[in-house]
PyMOL Python script that loads the backbone (N, CA, C, O; Angstrom):
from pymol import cmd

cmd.read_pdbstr("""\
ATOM      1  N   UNK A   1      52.679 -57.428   5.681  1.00  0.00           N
ATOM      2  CA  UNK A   1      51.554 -58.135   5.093  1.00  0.00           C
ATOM      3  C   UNK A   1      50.405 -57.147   4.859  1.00  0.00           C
ATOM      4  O   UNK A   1      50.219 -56.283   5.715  1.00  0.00           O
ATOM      5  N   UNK A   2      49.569 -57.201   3.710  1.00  0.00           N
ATOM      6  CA  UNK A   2      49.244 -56.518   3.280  1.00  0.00           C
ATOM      7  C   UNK A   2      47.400 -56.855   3.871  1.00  0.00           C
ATOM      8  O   UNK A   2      47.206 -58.012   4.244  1.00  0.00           O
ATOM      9  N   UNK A   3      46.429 -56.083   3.919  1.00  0.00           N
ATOM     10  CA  UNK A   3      45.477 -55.984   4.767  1.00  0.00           C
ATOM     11  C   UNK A   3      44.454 -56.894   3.912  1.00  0.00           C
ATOM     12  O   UNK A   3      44.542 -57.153   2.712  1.00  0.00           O
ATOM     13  N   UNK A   4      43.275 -57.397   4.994  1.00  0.00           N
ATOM     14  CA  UNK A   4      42.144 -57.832   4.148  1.00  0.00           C
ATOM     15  C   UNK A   4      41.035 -56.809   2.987  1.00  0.00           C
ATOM     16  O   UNK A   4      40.310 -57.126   2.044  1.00  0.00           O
ATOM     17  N   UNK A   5      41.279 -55.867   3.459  1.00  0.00           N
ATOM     18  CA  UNK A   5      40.647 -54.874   2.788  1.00  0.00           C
ATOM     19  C   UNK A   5      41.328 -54.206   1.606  1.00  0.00           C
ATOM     20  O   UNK A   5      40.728 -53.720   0.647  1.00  0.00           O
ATOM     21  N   UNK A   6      42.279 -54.224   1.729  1.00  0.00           N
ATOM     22  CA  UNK A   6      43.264 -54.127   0.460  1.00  0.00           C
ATOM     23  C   UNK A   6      43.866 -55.527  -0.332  1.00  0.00           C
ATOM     24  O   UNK A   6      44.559 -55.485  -1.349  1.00  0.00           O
ATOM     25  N   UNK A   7      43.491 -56.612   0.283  1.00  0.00           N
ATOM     26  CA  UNK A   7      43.715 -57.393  -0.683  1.00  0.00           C
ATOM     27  C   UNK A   7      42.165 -57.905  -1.629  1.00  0.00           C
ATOM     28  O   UNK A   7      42.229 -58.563  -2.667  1.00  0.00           O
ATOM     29  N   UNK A   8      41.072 -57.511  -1.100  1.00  0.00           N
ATOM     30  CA  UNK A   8      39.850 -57.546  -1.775  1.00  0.00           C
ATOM     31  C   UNK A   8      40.007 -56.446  -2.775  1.00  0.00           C
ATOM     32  O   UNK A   8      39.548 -56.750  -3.876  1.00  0.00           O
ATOM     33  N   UNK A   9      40.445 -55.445  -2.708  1.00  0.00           N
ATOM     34  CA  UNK A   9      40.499 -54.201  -3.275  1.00  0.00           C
ATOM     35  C   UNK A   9      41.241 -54.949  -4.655  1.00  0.00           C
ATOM     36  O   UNK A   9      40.862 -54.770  -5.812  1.00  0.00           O
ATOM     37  N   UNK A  10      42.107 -55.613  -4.336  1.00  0.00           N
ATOM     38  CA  UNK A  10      43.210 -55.583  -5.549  1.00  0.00           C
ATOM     39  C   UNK A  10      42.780 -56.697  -6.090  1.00  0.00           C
ATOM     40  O   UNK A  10      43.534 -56.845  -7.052  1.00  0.00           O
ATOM     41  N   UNK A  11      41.865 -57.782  -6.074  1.00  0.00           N
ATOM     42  CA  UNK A  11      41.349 -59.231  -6.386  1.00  0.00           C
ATOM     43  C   UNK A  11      41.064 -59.316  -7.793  1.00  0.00           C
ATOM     44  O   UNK A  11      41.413 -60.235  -8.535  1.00  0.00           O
ATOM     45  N   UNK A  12      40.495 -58.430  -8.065  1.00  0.00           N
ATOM     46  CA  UNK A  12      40.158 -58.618  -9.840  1.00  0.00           C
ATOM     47  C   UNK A  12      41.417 -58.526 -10.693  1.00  0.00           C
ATOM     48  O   UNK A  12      41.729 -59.253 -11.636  1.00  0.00           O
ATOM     49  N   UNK A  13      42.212 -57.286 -10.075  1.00  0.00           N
ATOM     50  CA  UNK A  13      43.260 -57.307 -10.509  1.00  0.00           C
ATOM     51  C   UNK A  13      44.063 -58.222 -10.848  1.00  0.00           C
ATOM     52  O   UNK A  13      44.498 -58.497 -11.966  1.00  0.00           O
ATOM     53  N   UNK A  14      44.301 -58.814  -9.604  1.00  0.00           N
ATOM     54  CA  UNK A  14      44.729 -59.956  -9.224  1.00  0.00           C
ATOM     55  C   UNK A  14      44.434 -61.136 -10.145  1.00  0.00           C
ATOM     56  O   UNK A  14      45.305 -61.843 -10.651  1.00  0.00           O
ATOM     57  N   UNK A  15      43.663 -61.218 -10.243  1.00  0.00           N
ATOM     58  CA  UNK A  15      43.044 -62.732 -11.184  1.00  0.00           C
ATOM     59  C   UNK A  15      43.735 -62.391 -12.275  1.00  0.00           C
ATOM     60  O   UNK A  15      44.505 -63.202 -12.789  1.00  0.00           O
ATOM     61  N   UNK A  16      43.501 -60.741 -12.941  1.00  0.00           N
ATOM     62  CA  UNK A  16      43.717 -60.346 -14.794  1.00  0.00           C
ATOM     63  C   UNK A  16      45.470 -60.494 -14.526  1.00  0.00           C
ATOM     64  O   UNK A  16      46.120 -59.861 -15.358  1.00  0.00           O
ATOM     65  N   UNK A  17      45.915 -60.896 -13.964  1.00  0.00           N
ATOM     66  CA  UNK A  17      47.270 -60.726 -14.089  1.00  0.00           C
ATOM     67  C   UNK A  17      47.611 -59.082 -14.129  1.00  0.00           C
ATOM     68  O   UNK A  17      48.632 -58.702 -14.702  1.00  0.00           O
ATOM     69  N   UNK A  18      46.825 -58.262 -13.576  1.00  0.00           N
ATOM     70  CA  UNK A  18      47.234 -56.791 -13.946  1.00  0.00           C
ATOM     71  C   UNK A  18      47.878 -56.375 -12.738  1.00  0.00           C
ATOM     72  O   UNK A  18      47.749 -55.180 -12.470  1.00  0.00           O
ATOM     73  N   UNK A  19      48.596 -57.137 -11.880  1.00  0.00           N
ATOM     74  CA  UNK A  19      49.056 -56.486 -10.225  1.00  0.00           C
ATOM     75  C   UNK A  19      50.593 -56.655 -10.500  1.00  0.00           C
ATOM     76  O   UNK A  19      51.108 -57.629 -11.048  1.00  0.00           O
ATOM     77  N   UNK A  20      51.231 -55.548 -10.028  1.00  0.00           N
ATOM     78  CA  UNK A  20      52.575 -56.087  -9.956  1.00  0.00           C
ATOM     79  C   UNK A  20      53.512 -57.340  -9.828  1.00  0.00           C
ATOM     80  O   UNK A  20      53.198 -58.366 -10.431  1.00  0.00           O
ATOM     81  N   UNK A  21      54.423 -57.304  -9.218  1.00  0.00           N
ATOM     82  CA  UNK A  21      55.497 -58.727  -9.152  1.00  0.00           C
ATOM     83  C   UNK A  21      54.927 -58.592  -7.282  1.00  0.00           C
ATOM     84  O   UNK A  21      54.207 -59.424  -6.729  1.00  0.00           O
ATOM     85  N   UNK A  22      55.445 -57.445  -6.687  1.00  0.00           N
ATOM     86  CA  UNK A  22      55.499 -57.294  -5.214  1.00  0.00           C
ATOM     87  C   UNK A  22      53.840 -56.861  -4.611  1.00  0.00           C
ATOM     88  O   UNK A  22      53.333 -56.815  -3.490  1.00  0.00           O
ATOM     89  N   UNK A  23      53.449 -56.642  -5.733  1.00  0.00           N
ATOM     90  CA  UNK A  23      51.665 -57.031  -5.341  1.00  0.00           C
ATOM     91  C   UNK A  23      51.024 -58.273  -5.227  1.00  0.00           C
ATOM     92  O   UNK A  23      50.209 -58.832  -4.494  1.00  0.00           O
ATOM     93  N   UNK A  24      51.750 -58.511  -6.308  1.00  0.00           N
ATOM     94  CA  UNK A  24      51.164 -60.348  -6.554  1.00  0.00           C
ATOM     95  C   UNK A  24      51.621 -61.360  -5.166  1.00  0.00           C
ATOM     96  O   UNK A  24      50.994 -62.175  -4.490  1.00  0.00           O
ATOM     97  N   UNK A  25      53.169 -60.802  -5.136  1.00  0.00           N
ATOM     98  CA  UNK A  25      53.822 -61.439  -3.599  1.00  0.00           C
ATOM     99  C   UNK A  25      53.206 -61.125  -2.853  1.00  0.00           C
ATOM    100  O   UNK A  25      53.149 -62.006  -1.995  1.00  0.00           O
ATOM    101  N   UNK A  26      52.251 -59.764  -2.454  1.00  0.00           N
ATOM    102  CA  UNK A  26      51.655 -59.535  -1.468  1.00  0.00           C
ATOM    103  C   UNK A  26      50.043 -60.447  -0.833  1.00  0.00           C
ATOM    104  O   UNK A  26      49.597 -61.169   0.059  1.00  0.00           O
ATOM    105  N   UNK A  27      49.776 -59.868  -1.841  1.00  0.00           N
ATOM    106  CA  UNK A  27      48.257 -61.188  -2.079  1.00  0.00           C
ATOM    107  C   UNK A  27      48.267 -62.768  -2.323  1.00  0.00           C
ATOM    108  O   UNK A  27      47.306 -63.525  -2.187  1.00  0.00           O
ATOM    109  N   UNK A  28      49.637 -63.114  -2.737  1.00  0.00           N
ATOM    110  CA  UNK A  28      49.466 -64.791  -2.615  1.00  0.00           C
ATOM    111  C   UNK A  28      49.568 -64.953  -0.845  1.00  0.00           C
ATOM    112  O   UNK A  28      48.911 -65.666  -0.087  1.00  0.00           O
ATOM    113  N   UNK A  29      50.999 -63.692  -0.488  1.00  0.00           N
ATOM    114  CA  UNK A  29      51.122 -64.356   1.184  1.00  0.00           C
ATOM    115  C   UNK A  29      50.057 -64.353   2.005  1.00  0.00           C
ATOM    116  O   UNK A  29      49.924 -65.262   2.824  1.00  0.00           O
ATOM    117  N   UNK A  30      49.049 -63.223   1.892  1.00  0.00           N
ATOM    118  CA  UNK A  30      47.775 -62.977   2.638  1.00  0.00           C
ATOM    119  C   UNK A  30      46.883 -63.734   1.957  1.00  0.00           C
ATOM    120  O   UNK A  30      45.837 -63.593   2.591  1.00  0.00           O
ATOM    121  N   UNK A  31      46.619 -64.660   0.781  1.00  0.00           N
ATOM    122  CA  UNK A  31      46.016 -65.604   0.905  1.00  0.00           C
ATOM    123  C   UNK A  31      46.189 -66.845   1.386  1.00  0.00           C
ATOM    124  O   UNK A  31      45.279 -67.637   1.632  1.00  0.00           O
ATOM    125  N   UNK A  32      47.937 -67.128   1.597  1.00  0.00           N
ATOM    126  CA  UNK A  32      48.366 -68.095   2.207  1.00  0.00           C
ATOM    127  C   UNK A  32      47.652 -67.890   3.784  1.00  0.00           C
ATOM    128  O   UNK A  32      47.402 -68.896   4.447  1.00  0.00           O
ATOM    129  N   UNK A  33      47.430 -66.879   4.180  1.00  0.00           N
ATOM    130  CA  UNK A  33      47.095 -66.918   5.753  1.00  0.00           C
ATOM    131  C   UNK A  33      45.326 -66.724   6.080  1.00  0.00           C
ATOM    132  O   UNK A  33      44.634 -67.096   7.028  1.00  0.00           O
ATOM    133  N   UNK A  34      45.108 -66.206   5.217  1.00  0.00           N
ATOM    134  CA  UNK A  34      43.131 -65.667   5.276  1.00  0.00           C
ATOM    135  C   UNK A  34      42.599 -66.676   4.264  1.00  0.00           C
ATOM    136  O   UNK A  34      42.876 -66.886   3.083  1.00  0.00           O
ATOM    137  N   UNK A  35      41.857 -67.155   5.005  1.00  0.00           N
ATOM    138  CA  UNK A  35      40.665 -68.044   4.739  1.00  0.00           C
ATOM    139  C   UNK A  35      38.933 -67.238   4.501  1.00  0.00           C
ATOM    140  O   UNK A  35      37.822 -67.704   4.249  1.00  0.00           O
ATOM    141  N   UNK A  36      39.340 -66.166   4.683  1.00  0.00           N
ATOM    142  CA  UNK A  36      37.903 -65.237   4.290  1.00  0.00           C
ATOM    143  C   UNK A  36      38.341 -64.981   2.957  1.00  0.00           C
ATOM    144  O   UNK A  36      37.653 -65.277   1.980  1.00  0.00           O
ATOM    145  N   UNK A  37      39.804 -64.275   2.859  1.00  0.00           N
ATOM    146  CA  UNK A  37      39.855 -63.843   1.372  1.00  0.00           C
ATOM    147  C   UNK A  37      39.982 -64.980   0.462  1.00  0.00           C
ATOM    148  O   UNK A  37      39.490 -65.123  -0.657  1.00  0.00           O
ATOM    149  N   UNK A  38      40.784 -65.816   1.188  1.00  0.00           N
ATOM    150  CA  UNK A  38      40.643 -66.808   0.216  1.00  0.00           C
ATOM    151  C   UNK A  38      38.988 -67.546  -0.679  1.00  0.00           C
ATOM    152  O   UNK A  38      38.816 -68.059  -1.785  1.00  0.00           O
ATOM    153  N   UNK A  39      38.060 -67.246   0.481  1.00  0.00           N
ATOM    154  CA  UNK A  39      36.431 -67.599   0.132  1.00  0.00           C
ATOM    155  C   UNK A  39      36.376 -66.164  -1.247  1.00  0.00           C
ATOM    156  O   UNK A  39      35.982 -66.202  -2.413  1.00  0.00           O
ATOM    157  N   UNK A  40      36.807 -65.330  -0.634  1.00  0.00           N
ATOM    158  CA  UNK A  40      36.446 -64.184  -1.608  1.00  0.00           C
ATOM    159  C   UNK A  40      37.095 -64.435  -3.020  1.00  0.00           C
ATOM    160  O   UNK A  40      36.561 -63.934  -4.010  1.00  0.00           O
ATOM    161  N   UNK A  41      38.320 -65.255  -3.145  1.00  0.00           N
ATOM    162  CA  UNK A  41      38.612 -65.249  -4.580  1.00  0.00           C
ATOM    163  C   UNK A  41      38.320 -66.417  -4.786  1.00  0.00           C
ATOM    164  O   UNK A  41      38.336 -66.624  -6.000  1.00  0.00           O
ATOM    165  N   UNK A  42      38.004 -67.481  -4.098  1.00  0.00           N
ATOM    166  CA  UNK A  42      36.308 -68.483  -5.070  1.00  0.00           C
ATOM    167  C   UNK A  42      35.221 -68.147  -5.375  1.00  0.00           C
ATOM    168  O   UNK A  42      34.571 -68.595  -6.319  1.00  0.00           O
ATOM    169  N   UNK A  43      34.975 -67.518  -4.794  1.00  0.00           N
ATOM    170  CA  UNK A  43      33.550 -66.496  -5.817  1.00  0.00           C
ATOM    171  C   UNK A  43      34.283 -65.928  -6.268  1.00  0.00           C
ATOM    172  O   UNK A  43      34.534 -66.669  -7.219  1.00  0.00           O
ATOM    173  N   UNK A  44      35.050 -64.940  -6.402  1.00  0.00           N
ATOM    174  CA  UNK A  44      35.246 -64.280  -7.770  1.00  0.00           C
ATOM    175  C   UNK A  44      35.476 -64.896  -8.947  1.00  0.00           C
ATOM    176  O   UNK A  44      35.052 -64.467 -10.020  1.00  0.00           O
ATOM    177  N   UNK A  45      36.320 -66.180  -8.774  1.00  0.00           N
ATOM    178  CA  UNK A  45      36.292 -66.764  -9.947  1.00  0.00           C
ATOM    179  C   UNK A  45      35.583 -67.558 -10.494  1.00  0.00           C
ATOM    180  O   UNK A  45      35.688 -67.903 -11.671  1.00  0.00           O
ATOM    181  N   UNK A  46      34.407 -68.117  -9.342  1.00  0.00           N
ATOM    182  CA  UNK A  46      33.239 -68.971  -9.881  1.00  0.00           C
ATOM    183  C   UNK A  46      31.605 -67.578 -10.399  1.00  0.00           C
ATOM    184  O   UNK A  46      30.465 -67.704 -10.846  1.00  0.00           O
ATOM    185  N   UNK A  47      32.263 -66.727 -10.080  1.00  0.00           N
ATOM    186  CA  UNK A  47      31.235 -65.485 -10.938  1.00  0.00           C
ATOM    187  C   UNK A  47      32.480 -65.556 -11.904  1.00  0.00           C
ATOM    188  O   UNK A  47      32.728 -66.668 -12.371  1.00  0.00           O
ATOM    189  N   UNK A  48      33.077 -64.780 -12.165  1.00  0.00           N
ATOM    190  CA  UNK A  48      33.860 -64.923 -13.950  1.00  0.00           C
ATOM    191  C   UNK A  48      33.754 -65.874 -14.335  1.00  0.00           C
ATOM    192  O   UNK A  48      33.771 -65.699 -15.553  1.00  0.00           O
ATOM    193  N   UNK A  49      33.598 -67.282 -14.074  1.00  0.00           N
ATOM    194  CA  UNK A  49      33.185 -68.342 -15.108  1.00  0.00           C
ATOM    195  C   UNK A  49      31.631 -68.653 -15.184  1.00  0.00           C
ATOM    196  O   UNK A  49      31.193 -69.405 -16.055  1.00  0.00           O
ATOM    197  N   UNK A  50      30.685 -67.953 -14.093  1.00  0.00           N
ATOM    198  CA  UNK A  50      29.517 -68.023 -14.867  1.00  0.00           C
ATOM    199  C   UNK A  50      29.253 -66.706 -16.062  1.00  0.00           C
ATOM    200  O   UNK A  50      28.484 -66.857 -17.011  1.00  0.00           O
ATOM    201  N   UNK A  51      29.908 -65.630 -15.856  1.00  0.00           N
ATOM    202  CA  UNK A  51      29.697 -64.243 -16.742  1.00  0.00           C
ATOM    203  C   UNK A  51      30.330 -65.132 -17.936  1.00  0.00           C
ATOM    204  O   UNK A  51      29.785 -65.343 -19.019  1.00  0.00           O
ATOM    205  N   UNK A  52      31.625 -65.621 -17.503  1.00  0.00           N
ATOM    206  CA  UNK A  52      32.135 -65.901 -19.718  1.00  0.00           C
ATOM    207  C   UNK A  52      31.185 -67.191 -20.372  1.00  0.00           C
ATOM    208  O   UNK A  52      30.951 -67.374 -21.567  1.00  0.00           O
ATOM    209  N   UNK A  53      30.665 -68.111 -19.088  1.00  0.00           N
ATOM    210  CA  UNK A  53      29.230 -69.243 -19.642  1.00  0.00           C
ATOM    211  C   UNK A  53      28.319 -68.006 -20.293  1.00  0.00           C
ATOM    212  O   UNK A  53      28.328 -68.023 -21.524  1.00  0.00           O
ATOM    213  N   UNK A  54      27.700 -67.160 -19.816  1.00  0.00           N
ATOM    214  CA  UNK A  54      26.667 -66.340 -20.165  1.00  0.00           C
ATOM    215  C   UNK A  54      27.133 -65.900 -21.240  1.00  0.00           C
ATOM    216  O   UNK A  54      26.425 -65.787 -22.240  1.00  0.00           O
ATOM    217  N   UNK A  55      28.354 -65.590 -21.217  1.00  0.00           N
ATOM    218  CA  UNK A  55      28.413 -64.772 -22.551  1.00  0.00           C
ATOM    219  C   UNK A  55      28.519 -65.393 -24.030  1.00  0.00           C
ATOM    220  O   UNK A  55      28.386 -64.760 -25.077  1.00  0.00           O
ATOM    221  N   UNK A  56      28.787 -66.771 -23.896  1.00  0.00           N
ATOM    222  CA  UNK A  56      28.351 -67.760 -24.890  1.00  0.00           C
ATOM    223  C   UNK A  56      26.905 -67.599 -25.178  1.00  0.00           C
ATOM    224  O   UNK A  56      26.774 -67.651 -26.401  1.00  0.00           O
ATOM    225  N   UNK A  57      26.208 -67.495 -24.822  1.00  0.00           N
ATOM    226  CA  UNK A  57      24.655 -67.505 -25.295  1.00  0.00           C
ATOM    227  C   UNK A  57      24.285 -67.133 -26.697  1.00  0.00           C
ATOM    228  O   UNK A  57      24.344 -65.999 -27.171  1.00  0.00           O
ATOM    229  N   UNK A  58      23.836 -68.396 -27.399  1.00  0.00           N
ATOM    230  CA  UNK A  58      23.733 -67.741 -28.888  1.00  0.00           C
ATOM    231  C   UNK A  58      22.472 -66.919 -28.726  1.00  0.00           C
ATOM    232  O   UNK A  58      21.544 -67.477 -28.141  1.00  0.00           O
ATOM    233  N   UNK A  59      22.311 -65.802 -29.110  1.00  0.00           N
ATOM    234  CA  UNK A  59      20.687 -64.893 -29.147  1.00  0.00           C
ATOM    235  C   UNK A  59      20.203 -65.460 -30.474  1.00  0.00           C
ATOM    236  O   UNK A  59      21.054 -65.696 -31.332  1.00  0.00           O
ATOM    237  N   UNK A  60      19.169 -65.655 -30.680  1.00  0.00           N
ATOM    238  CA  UNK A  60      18.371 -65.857 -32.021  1.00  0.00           C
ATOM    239  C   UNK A  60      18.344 -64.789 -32.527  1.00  0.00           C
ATOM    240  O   UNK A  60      18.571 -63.875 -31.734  1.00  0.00           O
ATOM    241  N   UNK A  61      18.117 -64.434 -33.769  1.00  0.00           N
ATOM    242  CA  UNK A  61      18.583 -63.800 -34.939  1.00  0.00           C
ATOM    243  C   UNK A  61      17.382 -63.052 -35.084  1.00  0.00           C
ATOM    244  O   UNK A  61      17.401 -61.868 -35.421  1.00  0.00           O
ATOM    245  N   UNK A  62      16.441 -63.622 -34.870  1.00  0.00           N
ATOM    246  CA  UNK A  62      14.805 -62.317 -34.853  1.00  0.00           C
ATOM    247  C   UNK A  62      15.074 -61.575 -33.350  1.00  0.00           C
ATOM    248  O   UNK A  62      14.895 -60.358 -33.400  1.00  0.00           O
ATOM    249  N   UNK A  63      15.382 -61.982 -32.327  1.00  0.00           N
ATOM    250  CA  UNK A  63      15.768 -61.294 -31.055  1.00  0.00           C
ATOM    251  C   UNK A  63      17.117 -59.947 -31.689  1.00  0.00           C
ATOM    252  O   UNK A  63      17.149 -58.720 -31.595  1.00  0.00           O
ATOM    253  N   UNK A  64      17.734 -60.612 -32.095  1.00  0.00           N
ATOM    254  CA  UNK A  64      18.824 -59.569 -32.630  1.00  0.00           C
ATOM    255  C   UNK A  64      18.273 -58.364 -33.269  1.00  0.00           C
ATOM    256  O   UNK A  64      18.558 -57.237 -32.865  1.00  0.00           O
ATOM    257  N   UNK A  65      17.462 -58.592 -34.292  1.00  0.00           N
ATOM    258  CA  UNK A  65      16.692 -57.424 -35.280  1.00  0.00           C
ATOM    259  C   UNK A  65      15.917 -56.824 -34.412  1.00  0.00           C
ATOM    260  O   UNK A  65      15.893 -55.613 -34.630  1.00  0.00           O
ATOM    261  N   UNK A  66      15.135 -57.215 -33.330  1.00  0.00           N
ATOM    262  CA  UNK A  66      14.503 -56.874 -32.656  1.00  0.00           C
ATOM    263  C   UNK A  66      15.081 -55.808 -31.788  1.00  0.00           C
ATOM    264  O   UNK A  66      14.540 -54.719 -31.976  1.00  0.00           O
ATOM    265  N   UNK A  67      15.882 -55.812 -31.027  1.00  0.00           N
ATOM    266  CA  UNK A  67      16.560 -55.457 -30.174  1.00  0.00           C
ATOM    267  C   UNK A  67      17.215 -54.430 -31.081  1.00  0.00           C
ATOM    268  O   UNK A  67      16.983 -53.316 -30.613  1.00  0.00           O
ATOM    269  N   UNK A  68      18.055 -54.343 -32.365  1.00  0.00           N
ATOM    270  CA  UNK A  68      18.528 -53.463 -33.012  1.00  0.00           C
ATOM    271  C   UNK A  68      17.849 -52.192 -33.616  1.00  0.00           C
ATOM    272  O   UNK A  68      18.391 -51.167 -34.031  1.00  0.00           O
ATOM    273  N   UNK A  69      16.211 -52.596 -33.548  1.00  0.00           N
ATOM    274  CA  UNK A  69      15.199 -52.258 -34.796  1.00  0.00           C
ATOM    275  C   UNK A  69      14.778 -51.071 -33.293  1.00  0.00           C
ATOM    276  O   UNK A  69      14.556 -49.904 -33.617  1.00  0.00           O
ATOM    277  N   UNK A  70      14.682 -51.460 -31.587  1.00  0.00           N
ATOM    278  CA  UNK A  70      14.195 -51.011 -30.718  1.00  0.00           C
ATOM    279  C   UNK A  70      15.349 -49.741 -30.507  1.00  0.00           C
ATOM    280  O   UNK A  70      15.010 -48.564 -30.387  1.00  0.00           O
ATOM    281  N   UNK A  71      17.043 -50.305 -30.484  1.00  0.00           N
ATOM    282  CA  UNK A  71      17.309 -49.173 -30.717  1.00  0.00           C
ATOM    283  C   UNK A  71      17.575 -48.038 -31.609  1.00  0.00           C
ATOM    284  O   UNK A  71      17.945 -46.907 -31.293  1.00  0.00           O
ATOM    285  N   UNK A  72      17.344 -48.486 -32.692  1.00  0.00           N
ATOM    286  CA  UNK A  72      17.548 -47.495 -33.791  1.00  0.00           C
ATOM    287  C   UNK A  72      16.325 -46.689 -33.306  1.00  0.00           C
ATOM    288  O   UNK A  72      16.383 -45.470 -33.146  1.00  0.00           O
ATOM    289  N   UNK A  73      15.192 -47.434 -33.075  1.00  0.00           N
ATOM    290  CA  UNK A  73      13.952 -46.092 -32.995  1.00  0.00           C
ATOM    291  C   UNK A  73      13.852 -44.996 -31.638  1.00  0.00           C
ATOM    292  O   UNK A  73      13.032 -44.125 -31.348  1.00  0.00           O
ATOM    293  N   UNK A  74      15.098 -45.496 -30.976  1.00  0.00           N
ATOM    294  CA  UNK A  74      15.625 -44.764 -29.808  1.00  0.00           C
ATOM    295  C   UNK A  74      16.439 -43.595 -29.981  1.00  0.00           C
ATOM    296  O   UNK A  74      16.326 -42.639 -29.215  1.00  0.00           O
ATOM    297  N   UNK A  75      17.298 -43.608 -30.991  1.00  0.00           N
ATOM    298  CA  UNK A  75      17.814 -42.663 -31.502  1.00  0.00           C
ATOM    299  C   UNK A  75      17.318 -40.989 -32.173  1.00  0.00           C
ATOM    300  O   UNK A  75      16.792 -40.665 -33.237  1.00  0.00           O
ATOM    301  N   UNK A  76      17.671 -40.387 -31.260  1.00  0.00           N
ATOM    302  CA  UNK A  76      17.233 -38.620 -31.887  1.00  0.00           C
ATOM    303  C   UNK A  76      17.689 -38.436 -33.303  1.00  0.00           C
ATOM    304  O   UNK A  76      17.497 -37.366 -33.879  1.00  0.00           O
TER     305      UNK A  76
END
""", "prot")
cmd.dss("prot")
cmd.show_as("cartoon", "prot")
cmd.util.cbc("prot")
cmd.orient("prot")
């Protein structure tokens, strides 16, 4: 069984589907048993669903020029 500190390590991963077959086996069994990590991948996934809410945000369109107009005059 694979450690609490290495299964935090691998958590994002974890969520993106980017962990192996025998990684993935590793981290479901140690979440079957830890109740800390398990807290740790409800926040992680209740922060990724407030970041992809945020990232809906329509910006207004004078904010846009604005912001574009600030960095162009940033540029050497």
């Amino acid at each position: 069984m694979i450690s609490c500190s290495e299964a935090v390590r691998q958590l994002w991963e974890y969520l993106d589907g980017l962990v192996g077959e025998l990684e993935h086996a590793s981290i479901e069994a140690h979440l079957a048993r830890c109740r800390r990590c398990c807290g740790e991948l409800e926040f992680a996934k209740e922060l990724r669903g407030t970041l992809e809410r945020a990232s809906e945000v329509d910006v207004p369109d004078a904010v846009l020029r604005r912001l574009t107009q600030t960095l162009e005059d940033l540029e050497p």
